[in-house]
C-alpha positions, 0 to 999 in steps of 0.5 A: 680699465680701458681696452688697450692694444697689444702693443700699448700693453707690451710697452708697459711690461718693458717699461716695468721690467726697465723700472724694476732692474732700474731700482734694482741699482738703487739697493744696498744689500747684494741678496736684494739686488739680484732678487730684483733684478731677476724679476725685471729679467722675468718681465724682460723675458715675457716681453722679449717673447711677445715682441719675438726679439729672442736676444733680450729674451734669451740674455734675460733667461741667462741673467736669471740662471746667473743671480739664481745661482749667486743666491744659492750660493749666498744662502749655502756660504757660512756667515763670514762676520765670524772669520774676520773676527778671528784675525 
């Protein structure tokens, strides 16, 4: 691998993290979307840090607080597919 500057390598993480909340929006299911894009936030976060821009670092961290805490819920919500069967 050739010796690349910092700045080049900087540019590919936030070119990756951009991708990866990209594809995210391409994804049907809710569980898939948010588990995406919490991995372009994590790359928006390290790239926020080495580039100190602390507001997309900080806004990144908060979007990851936000689809963890959907998860979770999602996984401790019972299954809806046997309420609506009852009406």
């Amino acid at each position: 691998m050739p010796n690349l500057n910092a700045t080049v390598i900087y540019e590919l993480i936030g070119y990756t993290a951009s991708a990866l909340v990209l594809v995210s929006f391409l994804m049907k299911d809710v569980r898939t979307i948010r588990l995406v894009n919490i991995f372009g936030a994590i790359f928006f976060v390290v790239y926020g840090v080495l580039t100190k821009t602390w507001a997309t670092a900080t806004m990144n961290v908060a979007l990851i607080a936000v689809h963890s805490y959907f998860l979770i819920k999602m996984r401790r919500k019972p299954s809806q597919d046997s309420d609506s069967s009852d009406s």
